[in-house]
Every structure is written in structure tokens, then in C-alpha cells.
N, C-alpha and C positions, 0 to 999 in steps of 0.2 A: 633264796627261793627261786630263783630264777633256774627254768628247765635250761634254757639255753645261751649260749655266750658264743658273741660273733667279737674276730676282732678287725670285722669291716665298718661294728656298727655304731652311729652315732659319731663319727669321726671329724673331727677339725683340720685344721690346713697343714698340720703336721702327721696326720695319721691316726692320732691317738686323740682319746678320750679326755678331755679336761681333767685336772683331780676333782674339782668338785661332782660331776659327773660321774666320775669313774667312783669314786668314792658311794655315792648315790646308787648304785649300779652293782655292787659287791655281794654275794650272797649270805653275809655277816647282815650287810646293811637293811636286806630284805627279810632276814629273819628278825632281825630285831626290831623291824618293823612291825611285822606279823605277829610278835609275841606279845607286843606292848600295847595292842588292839584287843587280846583278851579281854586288856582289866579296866577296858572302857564298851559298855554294853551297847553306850548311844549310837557309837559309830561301825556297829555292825549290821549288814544288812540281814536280818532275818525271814525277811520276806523273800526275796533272793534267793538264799540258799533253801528256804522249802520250795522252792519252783525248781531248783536244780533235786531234791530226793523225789518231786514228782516226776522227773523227766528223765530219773536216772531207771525208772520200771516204765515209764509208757516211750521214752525216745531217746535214750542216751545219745544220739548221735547229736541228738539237740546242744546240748550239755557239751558237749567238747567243742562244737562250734560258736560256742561262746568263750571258749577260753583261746580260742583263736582270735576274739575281739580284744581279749584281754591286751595280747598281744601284742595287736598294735595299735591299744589305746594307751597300754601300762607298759610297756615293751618287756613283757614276762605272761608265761603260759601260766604258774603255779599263782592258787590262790594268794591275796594280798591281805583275803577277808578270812577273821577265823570262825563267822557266823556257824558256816559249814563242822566244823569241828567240834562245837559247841552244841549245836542238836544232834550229833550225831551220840557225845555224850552223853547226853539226856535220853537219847532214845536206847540205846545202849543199856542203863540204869536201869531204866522201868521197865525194860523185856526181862532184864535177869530177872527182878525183882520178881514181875510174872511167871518166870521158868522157877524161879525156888518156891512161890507159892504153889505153882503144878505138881512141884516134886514134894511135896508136906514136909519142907525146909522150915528148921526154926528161925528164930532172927539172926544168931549167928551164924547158923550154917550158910543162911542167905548173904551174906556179907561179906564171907568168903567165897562164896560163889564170887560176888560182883567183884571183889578184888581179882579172881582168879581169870576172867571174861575179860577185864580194859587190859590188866595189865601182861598177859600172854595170851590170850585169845585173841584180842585187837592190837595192843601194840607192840606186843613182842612178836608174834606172828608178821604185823607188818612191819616191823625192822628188818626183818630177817627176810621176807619176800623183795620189800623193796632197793634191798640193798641187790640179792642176787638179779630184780630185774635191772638195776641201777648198770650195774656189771655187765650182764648180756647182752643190754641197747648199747653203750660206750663201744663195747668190745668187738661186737659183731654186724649189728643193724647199723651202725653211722657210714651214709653215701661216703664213697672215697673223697668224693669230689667235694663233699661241705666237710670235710675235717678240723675246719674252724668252728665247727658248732659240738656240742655236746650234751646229753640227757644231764641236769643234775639229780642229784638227790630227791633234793623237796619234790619236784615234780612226780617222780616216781611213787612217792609217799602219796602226794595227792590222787594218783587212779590207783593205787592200793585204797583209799577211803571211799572214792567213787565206787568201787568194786566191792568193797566191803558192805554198803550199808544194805542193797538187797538182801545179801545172803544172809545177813542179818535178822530182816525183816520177815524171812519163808521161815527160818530155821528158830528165830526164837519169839515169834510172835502169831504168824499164823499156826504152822506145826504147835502151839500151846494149844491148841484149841480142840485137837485128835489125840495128843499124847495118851492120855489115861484112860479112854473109852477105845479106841482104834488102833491106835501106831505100837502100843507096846505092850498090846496082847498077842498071844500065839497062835494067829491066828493069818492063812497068805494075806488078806487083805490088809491087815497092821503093817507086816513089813516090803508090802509093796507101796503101800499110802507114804510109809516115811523114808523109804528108800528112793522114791519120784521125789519126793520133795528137798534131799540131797541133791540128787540130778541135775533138778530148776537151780538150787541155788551155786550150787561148784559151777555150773553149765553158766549163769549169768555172769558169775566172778572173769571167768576164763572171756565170756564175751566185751563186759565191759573194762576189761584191762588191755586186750585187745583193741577198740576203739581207742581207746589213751595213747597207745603208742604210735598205731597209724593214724591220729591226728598234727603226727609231728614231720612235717616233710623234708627232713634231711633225714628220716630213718628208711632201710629199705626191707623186702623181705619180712616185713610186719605178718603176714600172714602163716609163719609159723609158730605164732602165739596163740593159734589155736588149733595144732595140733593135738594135745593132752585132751581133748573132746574124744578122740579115739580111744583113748584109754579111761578116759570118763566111763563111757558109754559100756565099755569091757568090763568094767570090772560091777556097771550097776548090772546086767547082765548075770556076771556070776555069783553076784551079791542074791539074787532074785532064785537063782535055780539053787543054791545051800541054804537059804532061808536064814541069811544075814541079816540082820536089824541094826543098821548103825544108828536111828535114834535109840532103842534100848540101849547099845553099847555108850554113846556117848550121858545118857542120865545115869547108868551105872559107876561111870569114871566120873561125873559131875560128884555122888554121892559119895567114892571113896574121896575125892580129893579135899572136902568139906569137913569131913572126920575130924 
């Protein structure tokens, strides 16, 4: 789980890392760490991780400067804790649940909803993001000069979750709340109400994955990770002058998928 791997750091009078250490140290080592903290409740901080979902809408910047204490208290940027992953589950759950009660979903069609939501809306969408960001940082953002360091995986994964839970939170919990009276009637004010509330939330995603990377100071040229704001912004635009409704489109595709 560790974003990064030096092989200046921690070193002994020969250069290298002890085994025990180095062993201690291994991204096997840290995920198995991280995984085996699931199935103990006691020892996750949950208080914690709700200060980071409040700080990921009122200060993200906060939130990544903490994971720079991580750092170099824990010598790893990527969570250790999976508090964070766990309410985010749950908060996850209970919005679909609300978006198939909006949608006058039975109980199975709700349930295929929630299967269709974690398991390709959240994690298969964030596989497939994290990976191509995983790729782009390695490939083209890493300073010549720190080429001993590299993005891993897990980290990437974690400001994909940091990113995700906003757009989450606009898209299936407040937007619940105009779907059926406002957003997906025919009417300009519906699909300008739900077509802004796209904006906010792709617009947050784009900003806080953005912080994630330029929180890592062997990356350079972070700032065209928020290029795709210009294309954001074009296509909400065009979406507005055709009289596009991407929330109707996407309760539409929720209801055929559910069938």
C-alpha cells in the first residue's frame, strides 16, 4: 500500500534495508496489513475518517496534508486504516437504497441497483481509473531526478475513494431530493438543476484527485490533471443548449439495468 518506495530510505551500513524491515516494508506486507484490520472494528478509527468526509467537501487540502504526516509518521502516504472504506460502504448502501426508493424500485430491483453501484460504479469504475492514473503518474509525472520513487497502486486507489465520495454524496443523496418534483421533468429548470449538479460533482472529482497527486512531491506537471475542466465545462454547455438531462438519462439506464 505504500504510494511510494525509495531505495535511499531507511538504510543500514551496507545500503540496504534489513530483511526484517524490508520485509515489513513490502506492499504484500501493507496490504495484508490493511485487509486484516477490516475484521477488527476495535482498531479502526472511525472518528477519523468522518473528519476526513468532512474535510474532503469543506478543505481537501486539509485531508492530503495529513497524509503527508502519514508519511512520516508511518513511512507510507496510502491509508493503513480501512475505517475510511467502511463508511464509505455504508454510505454507499443507504444512498442507493434512497435512489431505488426515489425510483419506486421493488426490493429486488433495489438490490440490483446496490450490486450494480459498489460493484461497477465504485469499484470497477475505480479499478479501471486507478489503474490508468496509476500509469500516467509512473509514466510521465515522475521528476527525472527522483526516479527512485514511484506512485503505487493502493495509493492511486485511495484519491480515487477520496474523489469519489463527494460526487457521491451531490449525485445520490442530495440530487434525491429534486429528482421527482424538478430534475426529471421537461421542463429548462430540471435539466439545468441536474445538469449543475453533474458539473459540482465530475468538477469536485477532477479537483480532488488533483490534490492527491500534487500532494506527492516527486510528481511534476500535476497541473494537467485538471485540464478535462475544459471539457467539463463544454460539454455541460452543450448539454444545456440541446436540452440533455443526464440525470433522466442515467435513472433511465438505472431502470433498464434492474429488469
Amino acid at each position: 500500500m505504500l504510494p511510494t518506495t525509495s531505495v535511499n530510505s531507511r538504510s543500514h551500513g551496507n545500503g540496504a534495508l534489513s530483511p526484517r524491515d524490508a520485509a515489513r516494508h513490502t506492499a504484500g506486507a501493507k496490504r495484508y496489513k490493511y485487509l486484516r484490520r477490516l475484521f477488527h472494528f476495535r482498531q479502526m478509527d472511525f472518528e477519523f475518517a468522518l473528519w476526513q468526509m468532512l474535510y474532503l467537501f469543506t478543505s481537501p487540502q486539509r485531508v492530503y496534508r495529513n497524509f503527508h504526516y502519514r508519511k512520516q509518521t508511518k513511512d507510507q502516504w496510502a491509508r493503513d486504516d480501512p475505517a475510511f472504506l467502511v463508511l464509505l460502504s455504508i454510505w454507499l448502501c443507504v444512498s442507493t437504497v434512497g435512489f431505488g426508493f426515489v425510483l419506486d424500485m421493488g426490493f429486488f430491483e433495489t438490490i440490483k441497483l446496490l450490486l450494480w453501484v459498489v460493484f461497477i460504479d465504485c469499484v470497477g469504475v475505480g479499478l479501471l481509473i486507478a489503474t490508468l492514473m496509476w500509469f500516467i503518474s509512473n509514466k510521465y509525472l515522475v521528476k527525472q531526478q527522483n526516479r527512485d520513487y514511484d506512485v503505487e497502486w493502493g495509493y492511486a486507489f485511495d484519491v480515487h475513494l477520496n474523489a469519489f465520495y463527494p460526487l457521491l454524496v451531490i449525485l445520490h443523496f442530495i440530487q434525491l431530493f429534486f429528482i421527482n418534483y424538478v430534475i426529471i421533468s421537461d421542463s429548462v429548470i430540471g435539466y439545468f438543476l441536474g445538469n449543475t449538479l453533474w458539473l459540482i460533482a465530475i468538477g469536485y472529482y477532477i479537483y480532488v484527485t488533483f490534490l492527491g497527486y500534487s500532494a506527492l512531491p516527486f510528481l511534476k506537471n500535476t497541473a494537467i490533471l485538471l485540464y478535462p475542466f475544459a471539457l467539463l465545462i463544454l460539454i455541460y454547455l452543450i448539454s444545456l443548449a440541446c436540452g440533455w438531462n443526464f440525470t433522466k438519462m442515467l435513472c433511465s439506464f438505472y431502470k433498464y439495468r434492474v429488469k
